[in-house]
MARMIPA-828966 format. One record per atom (N, C-alpha, C): residue number from 1; residue in one letter; atom name; z, x, y. Coordinates in steps of 0.2 Angstrom, whole numbers. Layout:
+-----+--------+-------+-------+-------+-------+
! num ! residu ! atome !     z !     x !     y !
+-----+--------+-------+-------+-------+-------+
! NUM !      A !    CA !     Z !     X !     Y !
...
+-----+--------+-------+-------+-------+-------+
# end
This chain:
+-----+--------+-------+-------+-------+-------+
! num ! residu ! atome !     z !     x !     y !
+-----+--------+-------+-------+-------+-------+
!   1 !      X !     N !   605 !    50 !   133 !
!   1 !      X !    CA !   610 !    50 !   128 !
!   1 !      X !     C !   617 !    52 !   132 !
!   2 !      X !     N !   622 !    49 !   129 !
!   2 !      X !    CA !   629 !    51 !   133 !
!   2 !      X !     C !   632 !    53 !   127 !
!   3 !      X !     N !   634 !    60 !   133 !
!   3 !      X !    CA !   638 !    67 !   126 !
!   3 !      X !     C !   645 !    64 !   126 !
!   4 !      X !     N !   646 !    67 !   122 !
!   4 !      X !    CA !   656 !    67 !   121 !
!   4 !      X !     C !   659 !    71 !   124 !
!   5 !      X !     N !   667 !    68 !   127 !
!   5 !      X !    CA !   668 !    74 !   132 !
!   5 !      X !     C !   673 !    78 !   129 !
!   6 !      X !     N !   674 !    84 !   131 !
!   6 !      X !    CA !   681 !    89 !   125 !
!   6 !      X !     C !   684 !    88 !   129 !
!   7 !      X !     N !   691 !    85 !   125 !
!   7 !      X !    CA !   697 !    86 !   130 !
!   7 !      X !     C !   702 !    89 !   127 !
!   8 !      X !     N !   703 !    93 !   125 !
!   8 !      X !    CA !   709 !   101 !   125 !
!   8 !      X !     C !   705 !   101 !   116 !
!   9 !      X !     N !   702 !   101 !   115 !
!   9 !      X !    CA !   698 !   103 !   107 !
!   9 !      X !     C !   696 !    97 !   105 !
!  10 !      X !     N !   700 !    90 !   107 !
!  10 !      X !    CA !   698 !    83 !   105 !
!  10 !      X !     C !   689 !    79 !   108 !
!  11 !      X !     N !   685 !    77 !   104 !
!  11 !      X !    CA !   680 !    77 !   107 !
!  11 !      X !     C !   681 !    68 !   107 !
!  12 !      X !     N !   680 !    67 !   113 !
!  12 !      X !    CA !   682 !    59 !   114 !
!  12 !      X !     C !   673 !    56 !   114 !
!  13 !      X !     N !   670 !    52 !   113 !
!  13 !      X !    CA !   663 !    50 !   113 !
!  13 !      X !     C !   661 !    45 !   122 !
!  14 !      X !     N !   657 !    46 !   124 !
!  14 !      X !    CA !   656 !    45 !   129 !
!  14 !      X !     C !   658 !    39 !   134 !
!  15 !      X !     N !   654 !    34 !   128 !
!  15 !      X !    CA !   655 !    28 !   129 !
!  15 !      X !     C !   664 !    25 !   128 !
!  16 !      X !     N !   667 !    26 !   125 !
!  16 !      X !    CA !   672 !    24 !   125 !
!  16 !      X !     C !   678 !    28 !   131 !
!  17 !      X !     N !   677 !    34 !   135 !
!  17 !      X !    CA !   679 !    35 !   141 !
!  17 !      X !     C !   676 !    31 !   147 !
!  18 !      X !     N !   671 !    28 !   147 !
!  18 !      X !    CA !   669 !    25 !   151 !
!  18 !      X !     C !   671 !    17 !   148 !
!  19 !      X !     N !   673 !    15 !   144 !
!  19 !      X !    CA !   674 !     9 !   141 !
!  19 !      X !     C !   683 !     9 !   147 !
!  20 !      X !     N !   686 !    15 !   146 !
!  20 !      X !    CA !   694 !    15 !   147 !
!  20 !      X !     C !   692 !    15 !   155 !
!  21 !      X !     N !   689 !    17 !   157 !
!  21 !      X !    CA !   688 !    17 !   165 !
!  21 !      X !     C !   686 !    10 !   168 !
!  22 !      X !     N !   684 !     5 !   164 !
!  22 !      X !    CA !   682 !    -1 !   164 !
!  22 !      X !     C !   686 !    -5 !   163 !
!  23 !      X !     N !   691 !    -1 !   159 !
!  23 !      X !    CA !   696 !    -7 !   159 !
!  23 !      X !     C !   701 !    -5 !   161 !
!  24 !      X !     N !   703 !     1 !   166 !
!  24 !      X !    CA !   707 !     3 !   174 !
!  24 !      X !     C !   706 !    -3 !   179 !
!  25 !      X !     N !   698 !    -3 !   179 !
!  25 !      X !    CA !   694 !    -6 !   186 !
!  25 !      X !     C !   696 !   -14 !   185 !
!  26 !      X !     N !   696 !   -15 !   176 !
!  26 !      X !    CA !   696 !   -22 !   175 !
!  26 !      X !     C !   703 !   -26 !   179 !
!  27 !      X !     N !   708 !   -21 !   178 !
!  27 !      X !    CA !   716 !   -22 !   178 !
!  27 !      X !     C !   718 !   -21 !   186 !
!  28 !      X !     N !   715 !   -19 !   190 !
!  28 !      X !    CA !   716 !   -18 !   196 !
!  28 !      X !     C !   713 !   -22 !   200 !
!  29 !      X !     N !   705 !   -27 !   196 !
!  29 !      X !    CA !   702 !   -32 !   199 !
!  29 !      X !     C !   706 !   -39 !   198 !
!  30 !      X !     N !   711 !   -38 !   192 !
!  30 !      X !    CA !   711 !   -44 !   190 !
!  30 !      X !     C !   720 !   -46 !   194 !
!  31 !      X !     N !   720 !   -40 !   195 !
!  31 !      X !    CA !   727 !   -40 !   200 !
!  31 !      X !     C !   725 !   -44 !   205 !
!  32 !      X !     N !   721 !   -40 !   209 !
!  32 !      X !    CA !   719 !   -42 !   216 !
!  32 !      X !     C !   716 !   -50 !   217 !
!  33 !      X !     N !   713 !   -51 !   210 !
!  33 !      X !    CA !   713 !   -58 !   210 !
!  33 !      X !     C !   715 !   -61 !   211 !
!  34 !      X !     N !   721 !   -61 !   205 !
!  34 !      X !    CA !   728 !   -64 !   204 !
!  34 !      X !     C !   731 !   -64 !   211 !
!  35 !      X !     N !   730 !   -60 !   215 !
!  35 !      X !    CA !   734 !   -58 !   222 !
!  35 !      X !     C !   732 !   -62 !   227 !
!  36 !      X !     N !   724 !   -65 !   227 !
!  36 !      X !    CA !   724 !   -70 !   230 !
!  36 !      X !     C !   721 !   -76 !   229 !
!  37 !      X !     N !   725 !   -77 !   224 !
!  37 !      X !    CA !   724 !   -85 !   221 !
!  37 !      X !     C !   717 !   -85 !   220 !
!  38 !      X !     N !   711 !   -84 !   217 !
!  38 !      X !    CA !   707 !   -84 !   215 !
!  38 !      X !     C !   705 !   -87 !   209 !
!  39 !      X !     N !   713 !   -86 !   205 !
!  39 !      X !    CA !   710 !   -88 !   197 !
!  39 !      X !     C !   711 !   -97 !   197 !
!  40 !      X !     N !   713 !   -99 !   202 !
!  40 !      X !    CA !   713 !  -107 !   204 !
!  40 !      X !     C !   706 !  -109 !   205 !
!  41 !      X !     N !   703 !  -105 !   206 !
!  41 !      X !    CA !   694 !  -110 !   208 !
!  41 !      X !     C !   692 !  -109 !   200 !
!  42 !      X !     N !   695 !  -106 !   196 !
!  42 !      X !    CA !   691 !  -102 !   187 !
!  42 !      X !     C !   694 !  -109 !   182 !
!  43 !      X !     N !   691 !  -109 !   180 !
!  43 !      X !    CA !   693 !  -115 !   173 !
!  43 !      X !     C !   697 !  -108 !   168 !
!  44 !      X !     N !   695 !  -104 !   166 !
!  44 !      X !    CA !   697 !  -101 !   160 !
!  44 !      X !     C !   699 !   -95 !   163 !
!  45 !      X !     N !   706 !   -93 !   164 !
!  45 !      X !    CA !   707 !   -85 !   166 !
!  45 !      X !     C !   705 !   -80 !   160 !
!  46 !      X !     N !   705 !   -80 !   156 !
!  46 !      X !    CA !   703 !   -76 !   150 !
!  46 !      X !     C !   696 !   -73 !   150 !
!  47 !      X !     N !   692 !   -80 !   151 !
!  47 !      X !    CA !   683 !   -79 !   153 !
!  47 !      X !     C !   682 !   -73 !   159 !
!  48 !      X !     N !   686 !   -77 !   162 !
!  48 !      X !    CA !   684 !   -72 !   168 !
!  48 !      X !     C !   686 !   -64 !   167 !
!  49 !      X !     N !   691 !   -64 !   166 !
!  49 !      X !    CA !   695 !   -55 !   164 !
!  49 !      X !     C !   688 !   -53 !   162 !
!  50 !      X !     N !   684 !   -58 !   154 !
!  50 !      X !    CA !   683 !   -52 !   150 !
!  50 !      X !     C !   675 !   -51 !   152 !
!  51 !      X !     N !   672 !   -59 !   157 !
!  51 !      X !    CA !   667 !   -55 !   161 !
!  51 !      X !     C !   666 !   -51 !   166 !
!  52 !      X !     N !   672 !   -49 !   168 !
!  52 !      X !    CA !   674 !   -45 !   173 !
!  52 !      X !     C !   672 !   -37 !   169 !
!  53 !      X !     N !   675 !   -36 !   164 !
!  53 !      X !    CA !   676 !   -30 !   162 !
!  53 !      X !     C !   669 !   -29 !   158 !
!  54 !      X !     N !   666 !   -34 !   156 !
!  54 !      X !    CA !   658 !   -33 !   155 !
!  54 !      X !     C !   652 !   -32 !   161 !
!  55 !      X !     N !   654 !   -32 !   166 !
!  55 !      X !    CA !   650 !   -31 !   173 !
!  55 !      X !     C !   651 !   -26 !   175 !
!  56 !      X !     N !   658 !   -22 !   175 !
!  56 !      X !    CA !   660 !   -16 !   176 !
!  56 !      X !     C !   658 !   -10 !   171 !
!  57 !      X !     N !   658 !   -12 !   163 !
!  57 !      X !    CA !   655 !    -7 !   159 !
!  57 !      X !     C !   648 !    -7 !   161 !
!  58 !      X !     N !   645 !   -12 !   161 !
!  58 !      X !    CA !   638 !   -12 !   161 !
!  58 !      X !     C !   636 !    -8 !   168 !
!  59 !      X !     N !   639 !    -9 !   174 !
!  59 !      X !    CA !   638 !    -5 !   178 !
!  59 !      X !     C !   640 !     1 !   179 !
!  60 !      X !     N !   644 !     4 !   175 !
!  60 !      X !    CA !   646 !    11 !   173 !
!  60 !      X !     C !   641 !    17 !   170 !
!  61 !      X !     N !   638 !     9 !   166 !
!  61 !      X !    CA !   632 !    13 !   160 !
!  61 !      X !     C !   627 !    14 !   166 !
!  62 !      X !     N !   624 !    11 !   171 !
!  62 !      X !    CA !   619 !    11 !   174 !
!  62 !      X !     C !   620 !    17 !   180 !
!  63 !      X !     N !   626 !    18 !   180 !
!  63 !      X !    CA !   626 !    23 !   187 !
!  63 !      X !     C !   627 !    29 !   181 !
!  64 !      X !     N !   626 !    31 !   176 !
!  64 !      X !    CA !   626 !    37 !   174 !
!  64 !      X !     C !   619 !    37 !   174 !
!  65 !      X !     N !   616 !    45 !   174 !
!  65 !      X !    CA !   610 !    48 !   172 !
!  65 !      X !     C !   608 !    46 !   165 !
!  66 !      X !     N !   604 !    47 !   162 !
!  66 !      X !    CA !   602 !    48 !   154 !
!  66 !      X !     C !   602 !    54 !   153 !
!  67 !      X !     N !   606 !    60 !   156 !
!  67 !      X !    CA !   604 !    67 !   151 !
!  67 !      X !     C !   612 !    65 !   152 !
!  68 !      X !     N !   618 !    61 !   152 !
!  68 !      X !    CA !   623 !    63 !   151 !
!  68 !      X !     C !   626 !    65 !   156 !
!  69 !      X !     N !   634 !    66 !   157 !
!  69 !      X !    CA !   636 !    68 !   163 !
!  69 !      X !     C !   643 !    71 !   159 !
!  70 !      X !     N !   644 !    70 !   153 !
!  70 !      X !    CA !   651 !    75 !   149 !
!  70 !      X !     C !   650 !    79 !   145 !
!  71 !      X !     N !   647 !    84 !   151 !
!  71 !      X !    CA !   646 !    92 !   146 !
!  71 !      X !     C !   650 !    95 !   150 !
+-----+--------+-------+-------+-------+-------+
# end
């Protein structure tokens, strides 16, 4: 289970701090792509972004432990 993290009395829920980190990772990947002409070989730029940012959630989820990591 993934805890909620407090931040200054505000309890933010787990997954959605790792949602925003995913989509930090997303915006920095999609520069870099854009940076080297990459979204030329993609039919749909959109597709791509928003599988981009479902590879990096999902592999956010899997590099946590299951006892939680925002205690």
């Amino acid at each position: 289970m993934i805890l909620d993290l407090d931040f200054g009395g505000v309890f933010l829920p787990g997954l959605l701090v790792l949602a925003l980190a995913a989509l930090a990772g997303t915006v920095a990947l999609v520069r870099l792509f854009a940076a080297a002409g990459l979204f030329r070989l993609t039919a749909s730029r959109p597709l791509v972004e928003l599988a981009t940012f479902a590879l990096l959630y999902g592999l956010l989820l899997q590099a946590l432990p299951s006892s939680g990591t925002f205690q």
